[in-house]
NULO-53933 format. One record per residue: x, y, z of N, C-alpha, C in turn; residue number from 1. Coordinates in steps of 0.2 Angstrom, whole numbers. Example, Ala and Ser with C-alpha at 12.3 -4.5 7.8 and 13.67 -1.06 7.14 Angstrom:
<rs>
(r (66; -28; 39); (62; -22; 39); (66; -16; 39); 1) (r (64; -11; 35); (68; -5; 36); (64; 0; 39); 2) 
</rs>
This chain:
<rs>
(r (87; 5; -26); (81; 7; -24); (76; 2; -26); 1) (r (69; 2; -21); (66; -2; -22); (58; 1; -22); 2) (r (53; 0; -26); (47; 2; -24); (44; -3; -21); 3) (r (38; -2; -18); (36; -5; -12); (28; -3; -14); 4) (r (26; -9; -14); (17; -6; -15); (14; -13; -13); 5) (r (7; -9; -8); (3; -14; -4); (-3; -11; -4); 6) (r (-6; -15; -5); (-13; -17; -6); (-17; -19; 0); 7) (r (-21; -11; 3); (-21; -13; 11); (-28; -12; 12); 8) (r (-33; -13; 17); (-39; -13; 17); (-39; -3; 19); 9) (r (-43; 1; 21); (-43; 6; 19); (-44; 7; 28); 10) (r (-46; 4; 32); (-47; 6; 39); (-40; 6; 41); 11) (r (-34; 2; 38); (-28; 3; 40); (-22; 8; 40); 12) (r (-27; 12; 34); (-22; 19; 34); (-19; 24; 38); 13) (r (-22; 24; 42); (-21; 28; 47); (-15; 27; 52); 14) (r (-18; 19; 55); (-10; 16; 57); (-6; 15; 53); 15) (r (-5; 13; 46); (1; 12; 42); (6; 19; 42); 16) (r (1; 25; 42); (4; 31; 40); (7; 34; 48); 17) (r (3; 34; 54); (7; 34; 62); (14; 28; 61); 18) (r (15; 23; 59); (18; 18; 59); (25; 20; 55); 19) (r (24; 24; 49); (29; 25; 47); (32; 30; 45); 20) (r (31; 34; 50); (29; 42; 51); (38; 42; 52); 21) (r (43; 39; 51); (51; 41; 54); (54; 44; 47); 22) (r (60; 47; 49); (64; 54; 45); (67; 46; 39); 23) (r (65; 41; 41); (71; 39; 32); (65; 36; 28); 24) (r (56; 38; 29); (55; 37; 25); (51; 43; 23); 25) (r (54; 47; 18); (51; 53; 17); (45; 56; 13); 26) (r (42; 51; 10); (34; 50; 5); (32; 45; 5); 27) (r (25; 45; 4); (23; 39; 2); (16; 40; -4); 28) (r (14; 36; -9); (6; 40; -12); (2; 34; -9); 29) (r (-3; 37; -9); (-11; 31; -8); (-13; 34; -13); 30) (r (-20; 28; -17); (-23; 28; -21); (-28; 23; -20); 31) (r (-34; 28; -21); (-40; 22; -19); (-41; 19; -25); 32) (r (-41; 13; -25); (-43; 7; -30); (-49; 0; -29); 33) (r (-50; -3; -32); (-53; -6; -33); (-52; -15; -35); 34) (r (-54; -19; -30); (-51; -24; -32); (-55; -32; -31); 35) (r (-52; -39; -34); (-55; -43; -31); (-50; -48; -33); 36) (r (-48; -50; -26); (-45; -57; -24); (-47; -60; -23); 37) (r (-47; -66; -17); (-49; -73; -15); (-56; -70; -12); 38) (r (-58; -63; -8); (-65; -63; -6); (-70; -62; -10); 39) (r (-69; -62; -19); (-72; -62; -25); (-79; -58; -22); 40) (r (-80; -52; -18); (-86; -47; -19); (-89; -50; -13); 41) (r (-96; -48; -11); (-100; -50; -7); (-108; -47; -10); 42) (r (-111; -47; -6); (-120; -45; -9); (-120; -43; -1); 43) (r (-124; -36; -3); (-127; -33; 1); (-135; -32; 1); 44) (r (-136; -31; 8); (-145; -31; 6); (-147; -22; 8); 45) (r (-149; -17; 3); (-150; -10; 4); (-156; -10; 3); 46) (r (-160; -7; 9); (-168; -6; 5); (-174; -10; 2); 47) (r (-170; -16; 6); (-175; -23; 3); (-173; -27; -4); 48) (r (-165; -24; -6); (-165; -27; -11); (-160; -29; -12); 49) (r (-156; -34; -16); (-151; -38; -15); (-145; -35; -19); 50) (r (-139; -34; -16); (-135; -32; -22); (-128; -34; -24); 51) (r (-124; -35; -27); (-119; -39; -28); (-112; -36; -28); 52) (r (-108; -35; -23); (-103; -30; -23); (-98; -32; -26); 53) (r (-95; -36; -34); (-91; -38; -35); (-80; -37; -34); 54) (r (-80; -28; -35); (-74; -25; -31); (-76; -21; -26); 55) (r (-71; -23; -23); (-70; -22; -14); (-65; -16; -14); 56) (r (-68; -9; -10); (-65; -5; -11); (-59; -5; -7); 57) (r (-51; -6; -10); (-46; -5; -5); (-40; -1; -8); 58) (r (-37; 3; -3); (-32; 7; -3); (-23; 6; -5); 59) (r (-22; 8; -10); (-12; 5; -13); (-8; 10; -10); 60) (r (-3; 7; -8); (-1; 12; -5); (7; 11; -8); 61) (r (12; 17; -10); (18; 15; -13); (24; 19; -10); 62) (r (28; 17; -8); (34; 18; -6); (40; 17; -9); 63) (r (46; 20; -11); (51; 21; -14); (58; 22; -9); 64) (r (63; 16; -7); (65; 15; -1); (71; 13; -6); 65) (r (79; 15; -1); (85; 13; -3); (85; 6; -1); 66) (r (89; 2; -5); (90; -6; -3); (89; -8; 4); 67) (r (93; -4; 10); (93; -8; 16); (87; -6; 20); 68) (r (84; -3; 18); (78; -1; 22); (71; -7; 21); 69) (r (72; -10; 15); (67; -13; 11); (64; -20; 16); 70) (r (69; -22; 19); (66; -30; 21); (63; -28; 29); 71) (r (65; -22; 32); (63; -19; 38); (56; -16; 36); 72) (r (55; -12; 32); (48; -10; 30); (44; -16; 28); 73) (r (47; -18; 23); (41; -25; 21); (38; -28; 29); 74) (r (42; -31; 32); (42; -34; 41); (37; -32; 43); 75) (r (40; -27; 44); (33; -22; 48); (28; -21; 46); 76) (r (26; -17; 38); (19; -19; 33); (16; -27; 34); 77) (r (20; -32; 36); (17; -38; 36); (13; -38; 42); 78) (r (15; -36; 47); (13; -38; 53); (8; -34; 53); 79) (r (10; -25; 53); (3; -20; 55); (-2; -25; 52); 80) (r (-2; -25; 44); (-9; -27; 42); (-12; -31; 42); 81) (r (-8; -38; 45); (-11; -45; 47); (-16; -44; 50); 82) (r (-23; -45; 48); (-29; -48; 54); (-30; -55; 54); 83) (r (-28; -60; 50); (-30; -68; 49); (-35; -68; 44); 84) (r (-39; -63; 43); (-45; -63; 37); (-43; -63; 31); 85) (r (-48; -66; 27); (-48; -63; 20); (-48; -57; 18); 86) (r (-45; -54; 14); (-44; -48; 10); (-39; -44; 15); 87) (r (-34; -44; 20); (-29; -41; 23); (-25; -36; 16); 88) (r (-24; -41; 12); (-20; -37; 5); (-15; -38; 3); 89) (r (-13; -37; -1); (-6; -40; -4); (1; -34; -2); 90) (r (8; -37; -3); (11; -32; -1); (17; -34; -9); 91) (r (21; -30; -14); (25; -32; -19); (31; -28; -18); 92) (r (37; -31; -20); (43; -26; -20); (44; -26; -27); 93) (r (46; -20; -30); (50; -23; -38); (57; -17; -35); 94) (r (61; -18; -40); (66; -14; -43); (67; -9; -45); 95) (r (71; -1; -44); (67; 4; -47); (76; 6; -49); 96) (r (74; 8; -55); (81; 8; -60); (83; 18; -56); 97) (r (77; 22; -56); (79; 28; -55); (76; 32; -53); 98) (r (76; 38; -50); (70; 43; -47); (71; 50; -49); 99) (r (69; 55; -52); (71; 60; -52); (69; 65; -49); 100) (r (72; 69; -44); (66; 76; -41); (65; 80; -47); 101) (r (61; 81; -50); (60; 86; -55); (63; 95; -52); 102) (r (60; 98; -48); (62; 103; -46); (70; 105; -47); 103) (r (74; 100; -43); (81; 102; -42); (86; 96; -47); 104) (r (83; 92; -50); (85; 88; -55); (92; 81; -51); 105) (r (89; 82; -45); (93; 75; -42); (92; 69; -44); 106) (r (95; 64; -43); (95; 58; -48); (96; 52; -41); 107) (r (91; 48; -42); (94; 45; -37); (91; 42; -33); 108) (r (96; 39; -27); (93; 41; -19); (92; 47; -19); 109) (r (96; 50; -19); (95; 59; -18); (91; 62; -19); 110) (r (84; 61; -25); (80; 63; -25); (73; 59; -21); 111) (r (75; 54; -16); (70; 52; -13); (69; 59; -9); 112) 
</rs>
């Protein structure tokens, strides 16, 4: 098993979630987060006054995927969330040793 977390601009949720709405991927979490990469903030002007936005509001999204489904999902998160611009977001795979459903105490895939 592999977890899966990307770091996506927040307008993208919507088609990420239409996107990967199919019966083998069964959950996903989002979490709004805060962050700064290569677009290190911007300044905004509110009511005449200048302001410095140093983190950029964007959305982590996690996935927990059996091995062969992983480099199809990565694929496709590459491409939805490509616009060419800065801040698009990152996307990470690690290793996940194990899952439990708490409720029914499956272990496993099988508690995916």
């Amino acid at each position: 098993m592999k977890r899966i977390e990307a770091i996506i601009r927040p307008s993208k949720l919507e088609d990420v979630r239409r996107l990967l709405s199919h019966p083998w991927i069964s959950a996903m979490t989002v979490s709004e987060v805060r962050g700064a990469g290569r677009q290190k903030g911007h300044a905004e002007l509110y009511r005449g006054a200048e302001y410095v936005i140093d983190l950029i509001p964007k959305l982590k999204l996690e996935i927990v995927l059996p091995d062969p489904l992983v480099d199809r999902v990565v694929a496709d998160l590459e491409s939805w969330l490509r616009t060419g611009r800065i801040g698009d977001g990152k996307i990470f795979v690690e290793p996940l040793d194990d899952a439990v459903r708490v409720r029914t105490g499956e272990r496993g895939e099988d508690a995916l």
